[in-house]
N, C-alpha and C positions, 0 to 999 in steps of 0.2 A: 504494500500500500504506500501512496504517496501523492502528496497534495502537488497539486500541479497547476501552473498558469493557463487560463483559460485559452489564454496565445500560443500556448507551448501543446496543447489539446492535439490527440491524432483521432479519427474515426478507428473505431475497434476496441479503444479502449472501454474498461467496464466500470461503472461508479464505484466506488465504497462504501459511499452511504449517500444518503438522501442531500439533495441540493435542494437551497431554498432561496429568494435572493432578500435583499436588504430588511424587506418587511417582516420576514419572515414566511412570505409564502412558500407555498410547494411548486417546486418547477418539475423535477425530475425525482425518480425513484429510485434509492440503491439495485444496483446488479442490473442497470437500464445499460446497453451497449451502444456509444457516441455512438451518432453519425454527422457529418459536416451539419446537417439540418436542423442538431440537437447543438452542436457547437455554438452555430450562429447565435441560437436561442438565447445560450449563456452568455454572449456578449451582449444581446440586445438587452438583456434584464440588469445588466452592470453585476454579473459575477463574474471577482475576479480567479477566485483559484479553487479549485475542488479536490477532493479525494476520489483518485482514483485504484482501481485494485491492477494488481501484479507486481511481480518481486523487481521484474526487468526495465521498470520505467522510472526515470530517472525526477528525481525532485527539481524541481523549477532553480536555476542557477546556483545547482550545488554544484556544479562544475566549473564554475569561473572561477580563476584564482587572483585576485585583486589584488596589485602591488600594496606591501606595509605602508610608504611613504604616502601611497595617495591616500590609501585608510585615514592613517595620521590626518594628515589636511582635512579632510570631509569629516572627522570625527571634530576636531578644535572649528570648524566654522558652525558648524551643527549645534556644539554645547554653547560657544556665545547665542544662537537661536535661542533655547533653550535654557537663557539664564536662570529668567525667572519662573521656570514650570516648576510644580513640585517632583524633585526626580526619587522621591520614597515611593511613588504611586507606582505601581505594576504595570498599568498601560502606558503613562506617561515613560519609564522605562524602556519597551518596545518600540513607542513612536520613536523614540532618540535614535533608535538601535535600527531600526528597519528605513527611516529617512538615512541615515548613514550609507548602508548597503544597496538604497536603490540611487542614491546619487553618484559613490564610487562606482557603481556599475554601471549608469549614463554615460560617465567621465568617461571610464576606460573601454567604453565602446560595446559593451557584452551587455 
């Protein structure tokens, strides 16, 4: 199993579990198998990444290796962002941490 960008989505693949989008609605059913027609779907409801099932599919940019130095950079411009958030909070935590990783990985092209 592995959550995967809706962008990175092939036909064939099988859900994991149930997708729903922001509302919480029902879009699609665990063990439903993509097709392009189901993909499009999920982009048009603004889902961005789902679980889907098998050992062989690869997690959404667990493969890019982002230079330490640019890290460095995009981390120190990110926490002056981030001065004043509370950074005890759990989410506010992640947002720091995931704005980090999706901007070093604009920068470096991947």
């Amino acid at each position: 199993m592995a959550k995967v960008k809706v962008s990175d989505l092939q036909s064939g693949w099988v859900l994991a579990e149930d997708v729903h989008d922001l509302n919480g609605r029902f879009l699609m059913g665990k063990d439903c198998e993509l097709t392009e027609k189901h993909i499009r779907a999920l982009r048009a409801w603004g889902v961005n990444s789902i679980q889907v099932s098998g050992d062989d599919i690869p997690e959404s940019g667990s493969a890019v290796e982002i230079p330490e130095d640019l890290l460095t950079a995009v981390q120190t411009e990110q926490e002056k962002r981030f001065a004043h958030a509370d950074m005890q909070d759990d989410f506010t935590k992640e947002l720091l941490h995931q704005s980090i990783l999706y901007i070093a990985r604009s920068r470096f092209g991947k």
